[in-house]
C-alpha positions as CSV (number, residue, x, y, z in Angstrom):
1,X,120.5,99.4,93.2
2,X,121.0,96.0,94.2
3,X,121.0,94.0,91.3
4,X,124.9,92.7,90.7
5,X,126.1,95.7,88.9
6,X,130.1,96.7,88.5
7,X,130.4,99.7,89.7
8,X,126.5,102.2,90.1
9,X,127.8,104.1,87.0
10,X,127.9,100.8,84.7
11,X,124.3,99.6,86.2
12,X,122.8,103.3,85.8
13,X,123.4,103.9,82.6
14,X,122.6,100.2,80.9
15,X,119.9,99.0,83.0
16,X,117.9,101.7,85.2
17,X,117.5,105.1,84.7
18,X,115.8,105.8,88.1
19,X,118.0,104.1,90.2
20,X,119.6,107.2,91.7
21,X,116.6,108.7,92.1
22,X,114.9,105.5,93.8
23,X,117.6,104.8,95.8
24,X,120.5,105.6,98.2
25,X,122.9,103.2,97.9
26,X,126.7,102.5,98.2
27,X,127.8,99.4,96.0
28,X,131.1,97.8,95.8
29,X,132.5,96.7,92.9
30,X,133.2,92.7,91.8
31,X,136.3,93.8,90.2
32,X,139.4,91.2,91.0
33,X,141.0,94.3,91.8
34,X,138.4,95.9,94.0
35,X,138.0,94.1,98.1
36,X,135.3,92.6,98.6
37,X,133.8,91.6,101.7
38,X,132.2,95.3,102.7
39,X,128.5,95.1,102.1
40,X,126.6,97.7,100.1
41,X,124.1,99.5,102.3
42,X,120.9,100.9,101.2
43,X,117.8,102.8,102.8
44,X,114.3,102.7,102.8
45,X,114.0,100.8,99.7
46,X,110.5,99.8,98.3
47,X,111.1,95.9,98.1
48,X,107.8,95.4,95.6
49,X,109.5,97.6,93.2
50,X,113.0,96.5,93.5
51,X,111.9,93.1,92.8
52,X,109.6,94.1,90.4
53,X,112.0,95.5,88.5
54,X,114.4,92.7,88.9
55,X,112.1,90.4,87.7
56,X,110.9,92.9,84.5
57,X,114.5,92.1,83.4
58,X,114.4,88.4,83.2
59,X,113.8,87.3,79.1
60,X,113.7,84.3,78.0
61,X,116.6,84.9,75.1
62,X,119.5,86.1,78.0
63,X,122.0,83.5,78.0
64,X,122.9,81.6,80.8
65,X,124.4,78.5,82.2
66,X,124.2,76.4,85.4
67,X,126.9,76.8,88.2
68,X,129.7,74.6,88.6
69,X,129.8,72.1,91.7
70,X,132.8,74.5,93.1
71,X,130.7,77.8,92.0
72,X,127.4,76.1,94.0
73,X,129.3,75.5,97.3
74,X,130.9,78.7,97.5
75,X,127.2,80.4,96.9
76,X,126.0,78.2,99.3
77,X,128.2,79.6,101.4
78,X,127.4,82.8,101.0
79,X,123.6,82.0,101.2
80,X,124.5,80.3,104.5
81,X,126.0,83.2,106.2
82,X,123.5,85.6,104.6
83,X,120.8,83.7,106.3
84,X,122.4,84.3,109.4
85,X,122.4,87.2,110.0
86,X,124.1,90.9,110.2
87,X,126.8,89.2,111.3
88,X,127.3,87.1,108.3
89,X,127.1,90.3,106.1
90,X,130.8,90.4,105.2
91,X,131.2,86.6,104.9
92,X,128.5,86.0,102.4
93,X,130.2,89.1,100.2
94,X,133.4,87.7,100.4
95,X,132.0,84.1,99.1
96,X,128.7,86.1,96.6
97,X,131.1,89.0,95.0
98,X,133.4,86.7,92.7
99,X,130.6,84.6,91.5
100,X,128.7,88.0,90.3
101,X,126.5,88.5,93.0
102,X,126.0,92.1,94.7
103,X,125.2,91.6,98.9
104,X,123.6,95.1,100.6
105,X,121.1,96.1,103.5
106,X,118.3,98.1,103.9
107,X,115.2,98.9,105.2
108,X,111.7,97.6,104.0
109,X,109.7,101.1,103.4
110,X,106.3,99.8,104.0
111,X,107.5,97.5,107.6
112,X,110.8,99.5,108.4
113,X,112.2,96.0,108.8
114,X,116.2,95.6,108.4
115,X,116.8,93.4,105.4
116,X,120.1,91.6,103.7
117,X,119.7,91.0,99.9
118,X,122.1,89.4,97.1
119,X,121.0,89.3,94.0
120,X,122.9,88.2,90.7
121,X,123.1,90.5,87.7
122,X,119.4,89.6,85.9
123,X,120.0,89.0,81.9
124,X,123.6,87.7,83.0
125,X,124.8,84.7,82.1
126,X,125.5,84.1,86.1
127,X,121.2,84.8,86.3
128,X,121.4,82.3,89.5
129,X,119.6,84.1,91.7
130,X,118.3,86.3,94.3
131,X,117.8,85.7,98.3
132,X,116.4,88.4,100.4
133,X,116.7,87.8,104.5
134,X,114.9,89.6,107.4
135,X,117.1,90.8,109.6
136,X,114.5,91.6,112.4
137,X,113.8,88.0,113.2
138,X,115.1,84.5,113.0
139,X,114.3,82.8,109.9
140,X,111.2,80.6,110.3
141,X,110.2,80.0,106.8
142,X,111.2,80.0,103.0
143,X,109.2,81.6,100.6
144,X,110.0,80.7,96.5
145,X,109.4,82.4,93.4
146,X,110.6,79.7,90.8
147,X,109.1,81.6,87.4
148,X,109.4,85.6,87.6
149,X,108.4,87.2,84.9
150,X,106.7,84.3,83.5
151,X,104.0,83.5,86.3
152,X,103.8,87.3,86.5
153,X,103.5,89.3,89.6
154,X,104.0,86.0,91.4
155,X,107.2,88.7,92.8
156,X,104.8,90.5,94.0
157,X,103.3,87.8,96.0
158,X,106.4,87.0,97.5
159,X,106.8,90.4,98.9
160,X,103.3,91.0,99.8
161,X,103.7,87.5,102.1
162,X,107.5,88.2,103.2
163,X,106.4,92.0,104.6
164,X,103.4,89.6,106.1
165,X,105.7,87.0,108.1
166,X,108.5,88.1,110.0
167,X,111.7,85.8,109.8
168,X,110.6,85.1,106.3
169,X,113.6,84.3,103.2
170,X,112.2,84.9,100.3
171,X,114.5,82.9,97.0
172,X,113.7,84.8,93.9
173,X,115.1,82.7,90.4
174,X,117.4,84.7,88.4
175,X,116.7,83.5,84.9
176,X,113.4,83.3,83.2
177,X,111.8,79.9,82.9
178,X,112.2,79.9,78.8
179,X,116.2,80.7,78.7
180,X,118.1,77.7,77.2
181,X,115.2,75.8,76.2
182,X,113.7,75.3,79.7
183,X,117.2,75.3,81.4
184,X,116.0,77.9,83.4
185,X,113.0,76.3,84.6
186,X,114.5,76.0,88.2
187,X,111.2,74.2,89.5
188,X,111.9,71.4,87.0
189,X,115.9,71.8,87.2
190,X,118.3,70.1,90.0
191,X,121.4,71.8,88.7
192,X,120.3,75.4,89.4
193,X,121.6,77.3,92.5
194,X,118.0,77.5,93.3
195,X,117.1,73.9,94.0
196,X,120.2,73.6,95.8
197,X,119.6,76.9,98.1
198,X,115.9,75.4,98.6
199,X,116.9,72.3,99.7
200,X,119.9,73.4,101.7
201,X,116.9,75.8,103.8
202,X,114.4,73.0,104.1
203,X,117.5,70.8,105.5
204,X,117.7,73.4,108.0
205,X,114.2,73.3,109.0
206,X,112.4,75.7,107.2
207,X,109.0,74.6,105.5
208,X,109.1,76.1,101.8
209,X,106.0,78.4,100.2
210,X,106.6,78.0,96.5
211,X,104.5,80.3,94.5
212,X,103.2,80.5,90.8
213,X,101.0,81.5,88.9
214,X,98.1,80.1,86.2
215,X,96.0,81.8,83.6
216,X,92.1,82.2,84.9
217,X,90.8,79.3,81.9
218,X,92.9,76.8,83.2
219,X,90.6,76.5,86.4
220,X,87.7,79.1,86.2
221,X,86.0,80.1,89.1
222,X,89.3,79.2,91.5
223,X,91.9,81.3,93.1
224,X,94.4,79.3,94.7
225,X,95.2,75.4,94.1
226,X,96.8,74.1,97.1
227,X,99.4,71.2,96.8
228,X,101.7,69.2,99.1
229,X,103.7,68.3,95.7
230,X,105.2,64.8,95.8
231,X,104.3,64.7,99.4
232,X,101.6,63.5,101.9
233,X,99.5,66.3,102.9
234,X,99.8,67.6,106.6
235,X,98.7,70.0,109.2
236,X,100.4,73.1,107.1
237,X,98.6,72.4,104.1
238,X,95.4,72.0,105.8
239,X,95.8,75.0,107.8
240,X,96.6,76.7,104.6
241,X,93.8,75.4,103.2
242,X,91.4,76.4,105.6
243,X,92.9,79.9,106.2
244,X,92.5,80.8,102.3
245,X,89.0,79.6,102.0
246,X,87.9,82.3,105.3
247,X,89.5,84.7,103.3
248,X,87.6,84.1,100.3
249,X,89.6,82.7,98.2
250,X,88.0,79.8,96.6
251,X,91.0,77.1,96.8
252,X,91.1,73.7,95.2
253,X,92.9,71.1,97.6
254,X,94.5,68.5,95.9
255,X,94.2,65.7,98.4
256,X,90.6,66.0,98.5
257,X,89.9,66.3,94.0
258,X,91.6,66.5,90.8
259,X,93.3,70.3,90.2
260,X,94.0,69.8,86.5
261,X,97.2,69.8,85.6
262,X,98.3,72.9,89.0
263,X,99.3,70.1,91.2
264,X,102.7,70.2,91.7
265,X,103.9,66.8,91.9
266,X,106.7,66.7,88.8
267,X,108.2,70.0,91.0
268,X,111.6,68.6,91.7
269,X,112.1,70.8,95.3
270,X,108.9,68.8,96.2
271,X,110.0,65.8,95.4
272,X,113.1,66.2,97.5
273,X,111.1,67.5,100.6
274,X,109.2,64.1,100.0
275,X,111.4,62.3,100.9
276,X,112.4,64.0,103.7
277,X,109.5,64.7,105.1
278,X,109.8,68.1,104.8
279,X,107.1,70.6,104.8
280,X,106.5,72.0,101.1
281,X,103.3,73.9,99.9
282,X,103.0,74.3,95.8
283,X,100.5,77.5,95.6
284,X,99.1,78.1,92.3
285,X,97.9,81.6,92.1
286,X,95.1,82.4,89.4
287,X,96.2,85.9,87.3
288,X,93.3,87.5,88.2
289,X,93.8,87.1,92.1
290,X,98.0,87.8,90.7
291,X,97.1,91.0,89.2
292,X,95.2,93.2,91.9
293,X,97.0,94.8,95.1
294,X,93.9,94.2,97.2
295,X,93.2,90.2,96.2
296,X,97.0,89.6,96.9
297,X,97.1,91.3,100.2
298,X,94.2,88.8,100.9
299,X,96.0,86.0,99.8
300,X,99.0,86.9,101.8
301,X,97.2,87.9,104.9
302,X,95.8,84.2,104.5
303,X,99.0,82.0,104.0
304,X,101.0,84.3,107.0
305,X,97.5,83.7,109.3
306,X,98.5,79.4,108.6
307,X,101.7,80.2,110.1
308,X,103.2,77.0,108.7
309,X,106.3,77.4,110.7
310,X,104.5,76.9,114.1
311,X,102.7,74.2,115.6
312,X,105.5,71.4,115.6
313,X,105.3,71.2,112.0
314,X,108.8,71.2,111.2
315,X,112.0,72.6,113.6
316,X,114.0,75.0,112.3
317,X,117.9,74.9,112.6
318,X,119.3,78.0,110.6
C-alpha cells in the first residue's frame, strides 16, 4: 500500500491485513541505507478505499508535531515536482522519502486514470499529509480535505469529485483535527505542511475546493452551505451555487443569509486566498448527503459541472 510504510512486511503486519490482497504494489524503503528516488508503482488501485482507509487511521491521541521550516521546503519540493508530473516522479521521492513520506503510481479502478500519490505514515508523528495528482491531465484545480476522520466520509467526497474533474489534486491532512489539542486542526493551523501546500497551489493558479462536513441539526433541511471564506464572492461560487441547487441539493449561500456558524471565514487558507484574490470555496457537507454513495455522486457531479477552473476565473501556472 501507499501509506509511508518501511519496507511492505513492516506496514502488512502492524497496519493492514489486506493490503496484499488489495493491492500490487512495489515500495521502497525510507531507510538511510536504502536509495531513494525510485517510485513505488501500483495498479488498479480503488482510490475510495485507499483513502478511506488512510483516513480510518487518523485518531486524535497519535502524536505529532509540525514540520520544521527546512522539513516544509524540502516537502514542498517534493509536492512541487509531484504536481508536475511523471516526470517529476523520481525528484519528489528523492525530496518526500527522508521526511517519511512513501511516493507511487497507479491507476484509478473506477476512471483508469494514471495517478502519483505520497502519502505520510497516518498515526506517525510525521502525520503531514497526503497529495494525490492526476497524471492524465494538467492540474486545473485543488481539492482539500482538512478534517478526515472527523468530518467523516468528507474522503470520500474528495474522491467522488477528483474521479469527476480531470487535472484535479486532491490534499488529504495527515493528522486528525483533535491530535495535540487542535494542533492538528490544519484549517485553523499555519504551521502545517497543509496550509503551506494549499497556498503554494493557489499561488500557482489553482482555485481551492475545501470540503467538510456538519452534523444534520446544525442546519436542518440543508445540504450544502456554500462559502467564499474571508473572501468576496465571485463567479465560482455563484456557479457553484447555482449548479448544486439544479441538482437538488438545497445549499445555503452565504453572501445572500446567515449559515450559522458553517461559514468559513476564521479558515486560515481562506484568509490567505483573501488577500490574494484567489479563488477559494468553503463546502460544508451535511452527514446525511456525507453518508450515502448516491447523494455524494450528486454533489460531485454538481461542483465538477461549476467547473471553477474555467471561465477566466483564475490562471493556472503549475
Amino acid at each position: 500500500m501507499i501509506l509511508g510504510a518501511r519496507t511492505p512486511t513492516d506496514y502488512c503486519v502492524g497496519r493492514c491485513r489486506h493490503c496484499r490482497r488489495s493491492w500490487r504494489v512495489t515500495l521502497y524503503a525510507t531507510r538511510s541505507d536504502t536509495p531513494v528516488g525510485r517510485p513505488a508503482v501500483a495498479q488498479d488501485a480503488d482510490l475510495a478505499r485507499h483513502l478511506g482507509r488512510y483516513a480510518a487511521a487518523l485518531r486524535p491521541y497519535a502524536p505529532y508535531r509540525p514540520p520544521t521550516d527546512r522539513e516544509r521546503g524540502e516537502a514542498l519540493a517534493g509536492f512541487r515536482a509531484l504536481a508536475g508530473g511523471s516526470a517529476g516522479l523520481a525528484g519528489a521521492s528523492r525530496a518526500l522519502g527522508p521526511l517519511g513520506f512513501t511516493v507511487g503510481t497507479g491507476t484509478d479502478s473506477v476512471t483508469g486514470r494514471p495517478y502519483a500519490m505520497a502519502a505520510s505514515e497516518p498515526g506517525a508523528e510525521r502525520g503531514w499529509g497526503l497529495l494525490l495528482v492526476d497524471l492524465a491531465a494538467a492540474a486545473r484545480r485543488l481539492i482539500e480535505v482538512p478534517h478526515p476522520n472527523s468530518d467523516l466520509d468528507t474522503e470520500q467526497l474528495g474522491v467522488q469529485l477528483y474521479r469527476r474533474s480531470a487535472g484535479s489534486l486532491l490534499l488529504l491532512s495527515g493528522t486528525h483535527r483533535r491530535v495535540d489539542d487542535g494542533a492538528g486542526d490544519v484549517a485553523h493551523q499555519e504551521d502545517s505542511l497543509f496550509h503551506s501546500a494549499a497556498v503554494e497551489f493557489a499561488g500557482r493558479g489553482l482555485p481551492q475546493l475545501q470540503l467538510h462536513g456538519f452534523d444534520d441539526q446544525s442546519m436542518p433541511d440543508t445540504d450544502v452551505v456554500l462559502s467564499p471564506g474571508a473572501g468576496e464572492v465571485g463567479p465560482a461560487a455563484r456557479r457553484v451555487g447555482d449548479t448544486l441547487e439544479v441538482a437538488g441539493l438545497v445549499t445555503c449561500r452565504t453572501w445572500t443569509g446567515r449559515c450559522g456558524q458553517l461559514e468559513g471565514t476564521r479558515n486560515v487558507q481562506g484568509q490567505v486566498a483573501a488577500e490574494h484574490g484567489w479563488v477559494f470555496l468553503h463546502l460544508e457537507v451535511s452527514r446525511t448527503v456525507r453518508k450515502d454513495p448516491t447523494r455524494r455522486q450528486i454533489f460531485a457531479d454538481a461542483v465538477a459541472g461549476a467547473d471553477v477552473s474555467a471561465h477566466g476565473d483564475q490562471p493556472a501556472a503549475v
